[in-house]
C-alpha positions as CSV (number, residue, x, y, z in Angstrom):
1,X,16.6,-8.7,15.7
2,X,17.8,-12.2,15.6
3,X,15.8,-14.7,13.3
4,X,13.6,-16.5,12.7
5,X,11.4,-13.8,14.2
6,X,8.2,-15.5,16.9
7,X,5.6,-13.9,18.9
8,X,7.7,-14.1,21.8
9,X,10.6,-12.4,20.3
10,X,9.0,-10.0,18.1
11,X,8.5,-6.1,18.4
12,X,5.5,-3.9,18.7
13,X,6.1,-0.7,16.7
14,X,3.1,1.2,17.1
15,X,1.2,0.1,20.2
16,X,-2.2,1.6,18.4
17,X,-5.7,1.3,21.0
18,X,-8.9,0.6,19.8
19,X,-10.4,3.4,17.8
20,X,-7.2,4.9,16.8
21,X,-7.5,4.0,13.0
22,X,-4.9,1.2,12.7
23,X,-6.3,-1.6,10.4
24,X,-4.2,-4.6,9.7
25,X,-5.1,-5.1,6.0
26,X,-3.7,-1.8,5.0
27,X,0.5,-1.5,5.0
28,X,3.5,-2.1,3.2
29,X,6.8,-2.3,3.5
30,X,10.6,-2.0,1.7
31,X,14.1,-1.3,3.1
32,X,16.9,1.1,3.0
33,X,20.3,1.1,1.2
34,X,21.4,-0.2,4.8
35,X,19.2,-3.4,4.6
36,X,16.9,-1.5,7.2
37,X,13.3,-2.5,6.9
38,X,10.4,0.4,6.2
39,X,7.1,-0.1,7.1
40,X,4.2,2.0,6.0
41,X,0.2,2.5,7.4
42,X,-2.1,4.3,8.3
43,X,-3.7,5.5,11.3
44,X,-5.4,8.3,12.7
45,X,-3.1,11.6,14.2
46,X,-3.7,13.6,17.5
47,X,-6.6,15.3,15.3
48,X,-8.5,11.8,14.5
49,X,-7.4,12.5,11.0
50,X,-6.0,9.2,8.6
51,X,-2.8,9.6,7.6
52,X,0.3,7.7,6.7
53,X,3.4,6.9,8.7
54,X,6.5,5.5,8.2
55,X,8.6,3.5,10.8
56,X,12.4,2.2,10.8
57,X,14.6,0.7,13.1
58,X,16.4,3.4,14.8
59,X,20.4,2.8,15.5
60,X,20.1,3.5,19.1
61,X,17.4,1.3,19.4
62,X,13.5,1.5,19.4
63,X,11.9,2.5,16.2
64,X,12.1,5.6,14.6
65,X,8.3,7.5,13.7
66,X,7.6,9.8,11.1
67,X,3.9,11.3,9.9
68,X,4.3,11.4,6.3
69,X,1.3,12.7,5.1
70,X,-0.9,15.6,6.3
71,X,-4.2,14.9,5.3
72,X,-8.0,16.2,6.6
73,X,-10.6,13.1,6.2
74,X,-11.0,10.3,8.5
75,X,-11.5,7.1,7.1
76,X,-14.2,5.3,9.9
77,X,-14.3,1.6,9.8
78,X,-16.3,-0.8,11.7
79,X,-19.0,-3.8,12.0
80,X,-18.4,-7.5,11.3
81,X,-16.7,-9.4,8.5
82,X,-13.7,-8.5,6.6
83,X,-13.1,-4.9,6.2
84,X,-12.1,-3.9,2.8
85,X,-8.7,-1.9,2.2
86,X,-10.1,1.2,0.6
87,X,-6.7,3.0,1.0
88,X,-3.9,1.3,-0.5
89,X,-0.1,2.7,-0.4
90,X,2.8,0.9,-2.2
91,X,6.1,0.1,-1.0
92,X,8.7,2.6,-0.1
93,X,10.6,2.9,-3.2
94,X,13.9,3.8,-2.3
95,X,15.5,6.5,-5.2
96,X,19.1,7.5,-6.4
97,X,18.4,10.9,-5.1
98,X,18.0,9.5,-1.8
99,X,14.4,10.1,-1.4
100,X,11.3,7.4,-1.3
101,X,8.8,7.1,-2.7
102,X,5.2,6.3,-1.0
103,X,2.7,6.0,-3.8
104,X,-1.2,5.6,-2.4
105,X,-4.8,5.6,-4.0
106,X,-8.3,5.8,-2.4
107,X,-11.7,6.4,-3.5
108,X,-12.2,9.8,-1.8
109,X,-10.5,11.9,0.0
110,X,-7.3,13.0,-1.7
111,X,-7.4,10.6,-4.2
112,X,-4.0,9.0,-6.0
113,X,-0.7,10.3,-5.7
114,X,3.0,9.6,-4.6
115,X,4.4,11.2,-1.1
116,X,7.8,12.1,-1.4
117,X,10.3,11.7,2.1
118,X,13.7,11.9,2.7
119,X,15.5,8.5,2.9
120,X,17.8,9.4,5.7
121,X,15.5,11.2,8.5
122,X,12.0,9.7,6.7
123,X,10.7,13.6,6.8
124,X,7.9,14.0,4.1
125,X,9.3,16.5,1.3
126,X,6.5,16.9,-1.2
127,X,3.6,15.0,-2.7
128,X,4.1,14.2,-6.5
129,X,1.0,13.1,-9.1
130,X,0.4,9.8,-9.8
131,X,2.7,7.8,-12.1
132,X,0.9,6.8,-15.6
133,X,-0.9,3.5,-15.8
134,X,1.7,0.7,-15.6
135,X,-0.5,-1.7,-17.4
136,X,-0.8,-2.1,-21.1
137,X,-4.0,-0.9,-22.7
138,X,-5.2,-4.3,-23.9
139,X,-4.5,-5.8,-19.7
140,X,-6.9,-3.1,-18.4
141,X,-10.0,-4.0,-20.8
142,X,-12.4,-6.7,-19.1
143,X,-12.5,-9.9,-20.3
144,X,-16.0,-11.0,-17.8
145,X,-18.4,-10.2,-18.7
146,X,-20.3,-9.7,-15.5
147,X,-22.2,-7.4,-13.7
148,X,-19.9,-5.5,-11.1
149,X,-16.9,-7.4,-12.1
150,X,-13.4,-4.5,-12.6
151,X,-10.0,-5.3,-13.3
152,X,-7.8,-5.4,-10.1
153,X,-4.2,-5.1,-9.6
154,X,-1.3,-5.1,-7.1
155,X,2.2,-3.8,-8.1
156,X,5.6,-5.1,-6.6
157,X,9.0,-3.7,-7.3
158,X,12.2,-5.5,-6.5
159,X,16.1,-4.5,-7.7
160,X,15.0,-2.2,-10.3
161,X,12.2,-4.7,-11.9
162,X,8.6,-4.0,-11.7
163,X,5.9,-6.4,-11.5
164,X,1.8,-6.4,-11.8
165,X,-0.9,-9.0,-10.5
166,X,-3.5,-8.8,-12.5
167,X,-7.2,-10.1,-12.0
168,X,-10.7,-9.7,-12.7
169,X,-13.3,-10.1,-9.8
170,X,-15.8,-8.1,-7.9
171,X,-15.8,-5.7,-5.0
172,X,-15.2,-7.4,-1.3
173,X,-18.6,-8.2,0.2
174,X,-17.9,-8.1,3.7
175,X,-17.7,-12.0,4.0
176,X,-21.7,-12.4,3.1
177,X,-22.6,-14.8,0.4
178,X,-23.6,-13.7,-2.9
179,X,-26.5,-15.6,-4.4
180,X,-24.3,-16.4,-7.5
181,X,-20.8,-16.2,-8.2
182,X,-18.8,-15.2,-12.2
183,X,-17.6,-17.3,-14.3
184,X,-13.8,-18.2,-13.7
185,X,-11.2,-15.9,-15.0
186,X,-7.1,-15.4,-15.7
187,X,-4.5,-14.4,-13.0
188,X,-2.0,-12.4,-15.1
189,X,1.6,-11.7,-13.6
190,X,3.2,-9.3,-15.5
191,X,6.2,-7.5,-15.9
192,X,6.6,-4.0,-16.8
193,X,9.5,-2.6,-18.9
194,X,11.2,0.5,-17.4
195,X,10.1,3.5,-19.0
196,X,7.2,1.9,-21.2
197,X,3.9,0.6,-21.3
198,X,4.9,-2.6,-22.4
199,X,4.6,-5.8,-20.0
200,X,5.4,-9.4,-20.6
C-alpha cells in the first residue's frame, strides 16, 4: 500500500459487526523477515468463543486469516465509558526457527502463556508457558503507597532489544471520577538484558 496511508486509501482487514467481539483497545502488531506487517486481536469465532487471530498481507492480494488460538470462554463487553483491555497479547515475535511468537495474559480464562505459529503459513503450532518475569525484583515492589494502586507494565521488542514501561497506578474506572486521586509517581523505561533479569 502506498504511503502515507488515509482513510480513504486505507484497508479494512476484518470487516467485524457489532457483537462479534472485536474491541479496538486490544491488538498488536510486528512484521515478517519480508517487511510484511502482522497484526494480532481478538474476536469471537463461529462458536462466539474469544480467540486470537493473526492477519498478513497476502502476495496475491487481500489479507491472509489465521485463528491462532482455540480457546472455550467468551469475554462479554459492553455499557458506556472506556472499556478496559483485560486481555492483552504482545507483538508477534518473529524467531530464528521461523516460528512467532504470540505471548498473551488475562485474568481468567486461560490465563498467561505464549502461542506458538508458523512464520510462513501463520498456522498455530503449540502453546508454550509464560516466559519468567522480565522485570527486576526491586522494579516490581510498589513504591505508593495507596490503596488499589499495582505496578503496571507494557513490554516492546525491537532488533533483538527488549524494553519495559513501567508504572504504578490503579485499575481503569470506566471514565467515572474517583473522589480522590494518589499521590504522583515514576514512569520507568527500562531495558532488559538478553538472558537475565537485569534492566537498565
Amino acid at each position: 500500500m502506498p504511503l502515507p496511508i488515509t482513510l480513504m486509501k486505507s484497508e479494512v482487514i476484518d470487516p467485524a459487526k457489532v457483537k462479534e467481539g472485536l474491541i479496538n483497545c486490544t491488538f498488536n502488531f510486528g512484521f515478517d523477515d519480508s517487511k510484511r506487517l502482522v497484526v494480532v486481536y481478538h474476536r469471537y469465532d463461529s462458536k462466539g468463543n474469544s480467540q486470537i487471530y493473526a492477519e498478513r498481507p497476502s502476495r496475491w492480494g487481500g489479507w491472509k486469516i489465521s485463528q491462532i488460538s482455540d480457546w472455550k470462554f467468551r469475554r462479554d463487553f459492553s455499557g458506556q465509558g472506556s472499556i478496559p483491555a483485560i486481555i492483552h497479547m504482545g507483538e508477534p515475535e518473529l524467531q530464528p526457527n521461523g516460528t512467532f511468537i504470540v505471548s498473551y495474559t488475562m485474568p481468567f480464562g486461560p490465563g498467561s502463556g505464549r502461542l506458538r505459529l508458523d512464520a510462513r503459513t501463520l498456522r498455530p503450532k503449540g502453546v508454550l508457558p509464560p516466559a519468567a518475569g522480565l522485570l527486576p525484583e526491586p522494579l516490581n515492589q510498589l513504591v505508593l503507597q495507596y490503596p488499589g494502586v499495582a505496578v503496571r507494565t507494557r513490554v516492546s521488542n525491537y532488533e533483538g532489544r527488549t524494553w519495559v514501561l513501567r508504572w504504578e497506578s490503579l485499575p481503569a474506572n470506566r471514565d467515572v471520577a474517583r473522589a480522590e486521586a494518589p499521590p504522583p509517581g515514576e514512569l520507568h523505561v527500562c531495558e532488559v538484558m538478553p538472558g537475565t533479569e537485569q534492566a537498565k
